[in-house]
Residue frames as qw, qx, qy, qz and C-alpha x, y, z in Angstrom:
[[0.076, -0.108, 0.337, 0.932, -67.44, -11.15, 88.64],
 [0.449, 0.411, 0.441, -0.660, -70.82, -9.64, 88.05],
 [0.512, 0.378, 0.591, 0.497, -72.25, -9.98, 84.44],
 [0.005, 0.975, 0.122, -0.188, -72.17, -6.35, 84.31],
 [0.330, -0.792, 0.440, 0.264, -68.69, -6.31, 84.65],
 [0.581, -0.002, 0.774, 0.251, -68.53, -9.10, 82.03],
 [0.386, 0.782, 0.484, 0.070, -70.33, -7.15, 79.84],
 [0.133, -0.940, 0.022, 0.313, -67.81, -4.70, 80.06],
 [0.320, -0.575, 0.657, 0.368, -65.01, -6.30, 79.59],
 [0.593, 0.326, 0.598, 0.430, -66.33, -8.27, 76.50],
 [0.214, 0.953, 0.203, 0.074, -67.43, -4.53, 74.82],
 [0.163, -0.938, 0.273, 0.137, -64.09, -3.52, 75.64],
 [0.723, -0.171, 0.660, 0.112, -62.66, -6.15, 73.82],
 [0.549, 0.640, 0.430, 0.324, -64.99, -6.00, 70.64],
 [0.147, 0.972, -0.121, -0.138, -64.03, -1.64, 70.70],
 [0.430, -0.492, 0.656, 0.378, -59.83, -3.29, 70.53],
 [0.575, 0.100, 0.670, 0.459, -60.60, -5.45, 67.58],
 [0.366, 0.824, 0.432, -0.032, -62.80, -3.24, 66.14],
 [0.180, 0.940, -0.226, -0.182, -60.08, -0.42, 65.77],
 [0.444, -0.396, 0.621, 0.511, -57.32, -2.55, 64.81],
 [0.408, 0.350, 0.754, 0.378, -59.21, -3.65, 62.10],
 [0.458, 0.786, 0.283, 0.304, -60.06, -0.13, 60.90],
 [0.211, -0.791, 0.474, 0.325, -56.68, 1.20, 62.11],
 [0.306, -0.385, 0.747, 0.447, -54.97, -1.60, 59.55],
 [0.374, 0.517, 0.748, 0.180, -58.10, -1.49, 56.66],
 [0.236, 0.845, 0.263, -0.401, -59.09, 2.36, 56.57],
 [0.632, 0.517, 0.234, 0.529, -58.36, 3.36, 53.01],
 [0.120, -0.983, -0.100, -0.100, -57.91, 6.90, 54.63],
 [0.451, -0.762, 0.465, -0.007, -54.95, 5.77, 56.28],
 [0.931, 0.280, 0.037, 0.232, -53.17, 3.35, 53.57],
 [0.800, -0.154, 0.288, 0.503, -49.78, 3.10, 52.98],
 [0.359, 0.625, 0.466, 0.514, -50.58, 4.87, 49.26],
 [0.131, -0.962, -0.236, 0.040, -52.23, 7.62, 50.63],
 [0.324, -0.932, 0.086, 0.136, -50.07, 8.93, 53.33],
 [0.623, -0.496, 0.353, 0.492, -46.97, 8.35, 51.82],
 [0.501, 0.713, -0.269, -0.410, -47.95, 9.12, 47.66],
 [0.359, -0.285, 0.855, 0.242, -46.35, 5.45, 47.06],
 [0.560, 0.529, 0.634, -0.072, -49.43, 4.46, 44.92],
 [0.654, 0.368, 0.432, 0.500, -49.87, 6.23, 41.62],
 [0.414, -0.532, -0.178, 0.716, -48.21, 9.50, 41.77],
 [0.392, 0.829, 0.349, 0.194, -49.49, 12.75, 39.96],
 [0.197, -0.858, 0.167, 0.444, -46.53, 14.23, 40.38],
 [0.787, 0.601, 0.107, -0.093, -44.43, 15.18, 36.71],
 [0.601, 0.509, -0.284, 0.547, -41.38, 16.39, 37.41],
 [0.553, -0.796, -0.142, 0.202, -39.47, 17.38, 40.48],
 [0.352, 0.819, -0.273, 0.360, -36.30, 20.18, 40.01],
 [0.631, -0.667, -0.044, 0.393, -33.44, 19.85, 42.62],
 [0.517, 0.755, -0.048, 0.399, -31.08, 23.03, 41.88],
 [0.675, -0.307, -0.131, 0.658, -27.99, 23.73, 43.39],
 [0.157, 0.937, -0.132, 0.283, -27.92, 27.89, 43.45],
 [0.660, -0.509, 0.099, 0.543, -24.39, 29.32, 44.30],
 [0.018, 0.896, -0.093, -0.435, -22.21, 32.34, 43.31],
 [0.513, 0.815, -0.247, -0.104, -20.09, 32.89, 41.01],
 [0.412, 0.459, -0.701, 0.359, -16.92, 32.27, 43.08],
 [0.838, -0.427, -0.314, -0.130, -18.74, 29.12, 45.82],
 [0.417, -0.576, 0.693, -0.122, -16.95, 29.22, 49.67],
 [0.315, 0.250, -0.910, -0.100, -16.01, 25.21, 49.77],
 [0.260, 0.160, 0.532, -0.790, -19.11, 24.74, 51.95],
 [0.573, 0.512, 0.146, -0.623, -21.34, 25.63, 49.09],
 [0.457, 0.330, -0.768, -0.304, -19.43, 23.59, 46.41],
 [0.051, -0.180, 0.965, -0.184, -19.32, 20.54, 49.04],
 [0.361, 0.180, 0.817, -0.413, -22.75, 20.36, 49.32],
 [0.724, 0.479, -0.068, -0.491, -23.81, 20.81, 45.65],
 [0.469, 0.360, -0.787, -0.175, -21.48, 18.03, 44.76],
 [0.133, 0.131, 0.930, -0.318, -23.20, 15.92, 47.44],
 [0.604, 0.478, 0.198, -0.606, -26.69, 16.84, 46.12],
 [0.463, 0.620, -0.537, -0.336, -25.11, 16.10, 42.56],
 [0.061, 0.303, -0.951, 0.011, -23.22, 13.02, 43.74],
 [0.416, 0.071, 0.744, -0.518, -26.84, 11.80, 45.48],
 [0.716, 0.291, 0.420, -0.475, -28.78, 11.77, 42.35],
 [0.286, 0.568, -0.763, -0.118, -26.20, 10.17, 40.16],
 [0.032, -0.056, 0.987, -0.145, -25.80, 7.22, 42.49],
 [0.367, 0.238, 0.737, -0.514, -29.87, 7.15, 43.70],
 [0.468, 0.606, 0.429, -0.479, -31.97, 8.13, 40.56],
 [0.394, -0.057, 0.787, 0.471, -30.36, 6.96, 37.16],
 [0.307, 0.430, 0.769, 0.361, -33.37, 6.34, 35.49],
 [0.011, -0.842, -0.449, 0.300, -35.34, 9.30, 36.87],
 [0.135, -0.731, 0.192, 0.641, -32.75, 11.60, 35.65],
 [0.207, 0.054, 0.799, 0.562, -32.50, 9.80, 32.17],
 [0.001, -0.587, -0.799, 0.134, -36.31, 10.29, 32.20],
 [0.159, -0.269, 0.127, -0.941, -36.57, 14.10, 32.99],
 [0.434, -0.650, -0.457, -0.426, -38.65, 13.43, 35.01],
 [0.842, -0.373, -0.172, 0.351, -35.79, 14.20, 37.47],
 [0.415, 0.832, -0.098, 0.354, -33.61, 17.46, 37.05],
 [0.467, -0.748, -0.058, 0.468, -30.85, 18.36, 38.64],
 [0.645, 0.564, 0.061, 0.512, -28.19, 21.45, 38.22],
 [0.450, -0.233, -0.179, 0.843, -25.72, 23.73, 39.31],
 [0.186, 0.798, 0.362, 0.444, -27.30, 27.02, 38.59],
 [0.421, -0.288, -0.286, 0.811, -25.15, 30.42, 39.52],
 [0.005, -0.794, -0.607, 0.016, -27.81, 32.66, 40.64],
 [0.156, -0.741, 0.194, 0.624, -25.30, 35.81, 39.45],
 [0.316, 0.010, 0.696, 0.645, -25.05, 34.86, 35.77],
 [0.024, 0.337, -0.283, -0.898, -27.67, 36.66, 34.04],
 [0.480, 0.169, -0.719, -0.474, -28.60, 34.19, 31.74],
 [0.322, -0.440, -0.830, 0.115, -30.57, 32.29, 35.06],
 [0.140, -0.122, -0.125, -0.975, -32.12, 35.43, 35.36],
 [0.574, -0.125, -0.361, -0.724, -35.60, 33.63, 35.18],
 [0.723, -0.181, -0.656, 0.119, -34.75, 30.19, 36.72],
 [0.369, 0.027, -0.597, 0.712, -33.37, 32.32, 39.88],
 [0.374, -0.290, -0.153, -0.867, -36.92, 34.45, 39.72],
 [0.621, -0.234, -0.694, -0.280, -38.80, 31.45, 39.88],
 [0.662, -0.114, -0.653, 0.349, -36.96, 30.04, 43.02],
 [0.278, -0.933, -0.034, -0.226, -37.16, 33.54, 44.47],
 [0.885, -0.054, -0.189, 0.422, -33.53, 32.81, 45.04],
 [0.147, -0.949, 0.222, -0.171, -31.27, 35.40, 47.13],
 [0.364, -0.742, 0.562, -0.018, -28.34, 33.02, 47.98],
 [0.087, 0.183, -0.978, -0.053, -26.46, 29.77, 48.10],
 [0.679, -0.050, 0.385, -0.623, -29.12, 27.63, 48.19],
 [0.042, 0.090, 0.933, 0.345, -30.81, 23.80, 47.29],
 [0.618, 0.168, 0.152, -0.752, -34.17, 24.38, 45.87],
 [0.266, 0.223, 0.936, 0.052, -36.89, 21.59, 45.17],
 [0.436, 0.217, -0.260, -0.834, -39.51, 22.21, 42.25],
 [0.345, 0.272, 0.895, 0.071, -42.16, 19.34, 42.21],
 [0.358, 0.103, 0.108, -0.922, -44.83, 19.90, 39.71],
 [0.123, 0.179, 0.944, -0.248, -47.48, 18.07, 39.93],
 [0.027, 0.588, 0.708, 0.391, -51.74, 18.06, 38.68],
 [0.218, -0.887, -0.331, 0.236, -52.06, 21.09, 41.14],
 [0.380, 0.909, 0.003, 0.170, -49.30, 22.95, 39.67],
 [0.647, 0.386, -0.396, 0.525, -45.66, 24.14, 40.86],
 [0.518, -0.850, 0.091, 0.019, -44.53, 24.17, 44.53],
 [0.478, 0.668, -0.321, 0.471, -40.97, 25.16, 45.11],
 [0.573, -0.816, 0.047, -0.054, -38.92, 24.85, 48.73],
 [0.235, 0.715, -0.577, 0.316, -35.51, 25.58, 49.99],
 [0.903, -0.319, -0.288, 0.021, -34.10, 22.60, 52.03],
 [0.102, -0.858, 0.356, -0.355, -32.26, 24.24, 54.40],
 [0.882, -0.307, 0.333, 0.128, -30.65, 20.53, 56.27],
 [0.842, 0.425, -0.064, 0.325, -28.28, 19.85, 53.65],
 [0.268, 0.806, -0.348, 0.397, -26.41, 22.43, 54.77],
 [0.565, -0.648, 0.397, -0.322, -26.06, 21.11, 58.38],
 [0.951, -0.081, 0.282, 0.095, -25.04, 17.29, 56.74],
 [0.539, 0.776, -0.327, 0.017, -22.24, 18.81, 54.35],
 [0.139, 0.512, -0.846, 0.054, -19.25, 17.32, 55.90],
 [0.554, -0.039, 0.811, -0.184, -20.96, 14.31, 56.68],
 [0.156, 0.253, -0.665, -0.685, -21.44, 12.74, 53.26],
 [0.262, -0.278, -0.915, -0.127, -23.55, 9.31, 53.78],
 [0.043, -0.486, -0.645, 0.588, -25.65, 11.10, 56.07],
 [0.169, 0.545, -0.054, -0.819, -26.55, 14.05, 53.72],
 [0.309, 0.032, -0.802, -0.511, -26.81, 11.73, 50.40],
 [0.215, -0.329, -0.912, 0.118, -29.26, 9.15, 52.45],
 [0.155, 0.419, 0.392, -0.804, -31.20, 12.45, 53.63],
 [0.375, 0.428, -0.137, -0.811, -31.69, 14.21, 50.58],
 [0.257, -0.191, -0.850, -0.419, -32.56, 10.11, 48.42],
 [0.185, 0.653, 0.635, -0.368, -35.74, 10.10, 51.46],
 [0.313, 0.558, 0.404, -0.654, -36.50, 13.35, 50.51],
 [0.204, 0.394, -0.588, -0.676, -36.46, 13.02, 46.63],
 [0.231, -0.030, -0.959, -0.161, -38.16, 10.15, 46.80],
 [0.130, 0.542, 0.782, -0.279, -40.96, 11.47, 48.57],
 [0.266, 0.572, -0.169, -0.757, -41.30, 14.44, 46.31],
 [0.338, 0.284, -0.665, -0.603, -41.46, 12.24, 43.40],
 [0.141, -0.268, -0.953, 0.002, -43.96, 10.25, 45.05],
 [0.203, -0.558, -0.392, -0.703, -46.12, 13.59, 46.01],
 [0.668, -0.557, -0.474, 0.137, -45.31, 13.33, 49.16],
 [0.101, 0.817, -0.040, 0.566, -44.45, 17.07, 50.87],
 [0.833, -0.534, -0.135, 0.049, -43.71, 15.61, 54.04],
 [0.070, -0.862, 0.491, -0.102, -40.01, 16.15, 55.68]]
């Protein structure tokens, strides 16, 4: 082996350690960061169950999974407000405003984080695809609650 070729292969060595060690050190790329696990400027996060007046069994099933999910997953959060959840029937009048907000035209689950940048709002359109599958649809929607209330917008 030349020392050319030795010279390669040690440089091509030091470039390996060199990026593990700012692949598993860059503060850019913590844990914290990219996931919002660290200290989270989000204040509140809304999960609302819209639905009609008179819900198919569809729409009930999967606001009582939503309903059932943060019961079992988020006690405290919901004791807190810093957690909301609710049925809201986006034909009553009286949610007039709340259904404005959401920009709400149907059955739907909306999320409301708000947070030091203000209010973002999205429709999570999966739930609907896990309704008869309970454990699958609860265990979806604790991830995603749990990264909303960590500030994390991610799917």
């Amino acid at each position: 082996m030349t020392s050319f070729m030795k010279k390669q292969g040690f440089l091509l060595k030091m470039c390996i350690i060199a990026a593990i060690i700012l692949i598993t050190s860059c503060s850019f790329c913590s844990a914290e960061e990219t996931t919002g696990a660290g200290s989270s400027s989000v204040e509140k996060v809304e999960v609302y169950h819209f639905h009609p007046t008179n819900g198919c069994y569809t729409c009930t099933t999967m606001g009582k999974n939503a309903e059932d999910t943060v019961n079992t997953y988020f006690p405290k959060e919901m004791e807190s407000k810093r957690l909301i959840f609710d049925h809201i029937n986006y034909q009553d009048p009286k949610n007039a405003e709340l259904v404005q907000k959401y920009e709400v035209s149907g059955s739907s689950l909306m999320i409301g984080v708000y947070d030091a940048d203000g209010f973002h709002k999205e429709e999570n359109i999966k739930v609907w695809y896990l309704t008869g599958k309970k454990d699958e649809s609860m265990t979806y929607l604790k991830k995603i609650i749990e990264k909303r209330l960590a500030g994390d917008f991610s799917e």
